[in-house]
C-alpha positions as CSV (number, residue, x, y, z in Angstrom):
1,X,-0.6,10.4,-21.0
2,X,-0.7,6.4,-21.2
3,X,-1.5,4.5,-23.9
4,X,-4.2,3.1,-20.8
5,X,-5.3,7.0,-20.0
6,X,-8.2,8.4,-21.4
7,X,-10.1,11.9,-22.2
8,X,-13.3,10.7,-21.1
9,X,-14.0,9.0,-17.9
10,X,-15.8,5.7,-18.3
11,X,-15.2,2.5,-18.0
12,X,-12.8,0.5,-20.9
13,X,-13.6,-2.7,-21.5
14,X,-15.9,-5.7,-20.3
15,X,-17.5,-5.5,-16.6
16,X,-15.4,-8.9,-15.7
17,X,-16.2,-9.1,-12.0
18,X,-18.1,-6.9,-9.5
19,X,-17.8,-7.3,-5.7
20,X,-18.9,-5.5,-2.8
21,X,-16.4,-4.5,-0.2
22,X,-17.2,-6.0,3.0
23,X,-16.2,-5.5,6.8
24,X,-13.1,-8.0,6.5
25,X,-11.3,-6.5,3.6
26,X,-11.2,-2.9,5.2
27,X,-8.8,-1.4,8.0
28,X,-9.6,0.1,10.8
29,X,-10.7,3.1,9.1
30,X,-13.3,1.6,7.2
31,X,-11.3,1.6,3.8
32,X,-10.3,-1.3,1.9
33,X,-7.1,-3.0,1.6
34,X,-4.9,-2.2,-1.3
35,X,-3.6,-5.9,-1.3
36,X,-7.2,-7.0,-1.2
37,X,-7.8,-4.8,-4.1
38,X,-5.0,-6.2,-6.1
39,X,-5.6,-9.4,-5.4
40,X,-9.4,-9.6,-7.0
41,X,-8.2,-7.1,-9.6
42,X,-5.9,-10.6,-10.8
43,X,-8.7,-12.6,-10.1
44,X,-10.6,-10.9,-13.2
45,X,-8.1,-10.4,-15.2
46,X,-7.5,-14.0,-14.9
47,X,-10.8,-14.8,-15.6
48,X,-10.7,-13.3,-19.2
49,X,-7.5,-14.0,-19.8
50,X,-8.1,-17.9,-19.6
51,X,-11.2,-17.3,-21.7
52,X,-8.7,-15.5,-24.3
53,X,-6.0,-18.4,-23.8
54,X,-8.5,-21.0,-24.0
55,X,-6.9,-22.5,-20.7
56,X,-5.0,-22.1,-17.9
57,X,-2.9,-19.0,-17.5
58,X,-0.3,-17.2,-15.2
59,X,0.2,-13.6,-13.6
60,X,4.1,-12.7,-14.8
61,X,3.5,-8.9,-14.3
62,X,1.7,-6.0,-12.5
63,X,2.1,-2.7,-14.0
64,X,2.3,1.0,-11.6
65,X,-0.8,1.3,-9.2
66,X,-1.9,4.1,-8.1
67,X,-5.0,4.6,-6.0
68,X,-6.9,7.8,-6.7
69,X,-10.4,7.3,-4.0
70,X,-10.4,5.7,-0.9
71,X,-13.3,2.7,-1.3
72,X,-15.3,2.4,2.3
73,X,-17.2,-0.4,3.2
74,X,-20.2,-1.5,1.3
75,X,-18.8,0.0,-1.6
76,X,-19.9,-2.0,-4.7
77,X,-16.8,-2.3,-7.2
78,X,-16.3,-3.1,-11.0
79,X,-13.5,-4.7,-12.7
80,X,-13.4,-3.9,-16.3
81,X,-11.0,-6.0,-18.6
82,X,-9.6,-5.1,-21.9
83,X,-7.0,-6.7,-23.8
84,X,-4.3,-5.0,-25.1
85,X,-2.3,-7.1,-26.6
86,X,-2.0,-11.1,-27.1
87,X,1.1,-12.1,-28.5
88,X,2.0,-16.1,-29.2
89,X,2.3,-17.4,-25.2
90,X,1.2,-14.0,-23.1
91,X,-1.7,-11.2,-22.8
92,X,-1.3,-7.7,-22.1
93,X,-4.5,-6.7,-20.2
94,X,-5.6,-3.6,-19.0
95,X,-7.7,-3.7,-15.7
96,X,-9.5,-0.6,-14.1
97,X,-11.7,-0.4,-10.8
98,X,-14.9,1.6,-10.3
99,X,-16.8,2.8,-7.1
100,X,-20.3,2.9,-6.9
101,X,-22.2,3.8,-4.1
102,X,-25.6,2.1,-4.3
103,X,-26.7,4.3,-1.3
104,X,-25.9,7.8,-3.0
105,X,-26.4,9.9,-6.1
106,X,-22.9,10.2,-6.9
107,X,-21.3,8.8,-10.4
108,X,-18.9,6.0,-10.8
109,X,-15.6,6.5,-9.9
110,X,-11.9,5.3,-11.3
111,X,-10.5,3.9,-7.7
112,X,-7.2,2.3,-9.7
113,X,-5.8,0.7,-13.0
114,X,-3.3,-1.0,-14.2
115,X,-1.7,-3.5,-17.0
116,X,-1.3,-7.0,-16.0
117,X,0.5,-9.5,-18.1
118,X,-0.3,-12.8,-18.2
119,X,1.7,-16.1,-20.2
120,X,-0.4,-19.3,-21.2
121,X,0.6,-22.4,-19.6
122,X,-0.1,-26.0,-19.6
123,X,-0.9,-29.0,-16.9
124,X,2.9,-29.3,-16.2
125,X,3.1,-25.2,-15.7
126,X,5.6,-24.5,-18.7
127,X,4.6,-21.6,-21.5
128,X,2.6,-22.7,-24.6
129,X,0.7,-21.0,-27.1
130,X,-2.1,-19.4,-27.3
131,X,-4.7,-20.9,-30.2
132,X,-4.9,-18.7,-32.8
133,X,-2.2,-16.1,-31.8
């Protein structure tokens, strides 16, 4: 098991972002895009990373992905965030997906996770340091 793996299912961290997958992010079988997927997976680990950084940051990693549930359309999904690690320029963030089906019964599901690093930068794009780190 992962440092990232758990015993009990449930969401780790901070509900960053939650979306629900529409018509244009899914294939012709009705299923989202794993790039899609990725992409706003970034998008909220950007968002609390900057907070963290206190500014603008970059995506310098992506951690293995696997995809454990196929998401169909109108699918609502959360992005939970939780640092791992913030060293004196980067942050090592963990960043899950889960499924919920606002038209059945069923429980939240893990759809994905993985650890994204991201590295502080400044106006002119170069590495500086995170306050406080």
């Amino acid at each position: 098991m992962n440092d990232y793996e758990q015993d009990e299912p449930g969401p780790q961290g901070i509900l960053a972002q939650r979306i629900t997958a529409l018509p244009r992010e899914t294939n012709g079988f009705g299923n989202v895009y794993g790039g899609w997927l990725v992409s706003q997976m970034d998008l909220a680990g950007t968002a609390m990373a900057s907070r963290l950084a206190a500014g603008q940051v970059a995506t310098v990693s992506i951690d293995r992905m696997a995809f454990m549930v196929p998401v169909e359309v109108g699918t609502q999904l959360c992005f939970y965030t939780q640092p791992l690690e913030i060293s004196r320029s980067s942050i090592r963030m963990q960043v899950e997906v889960w499924s919920e089906n606002p038209l059945s019964l069923q429980l939240p599901r893990k759809v994905t996770e993985s650890i994204f690093v991201f590295v502080a930068i400044d106006d002119a794009g170069r590495t500086r340091m995170i306050p406080g780190a």
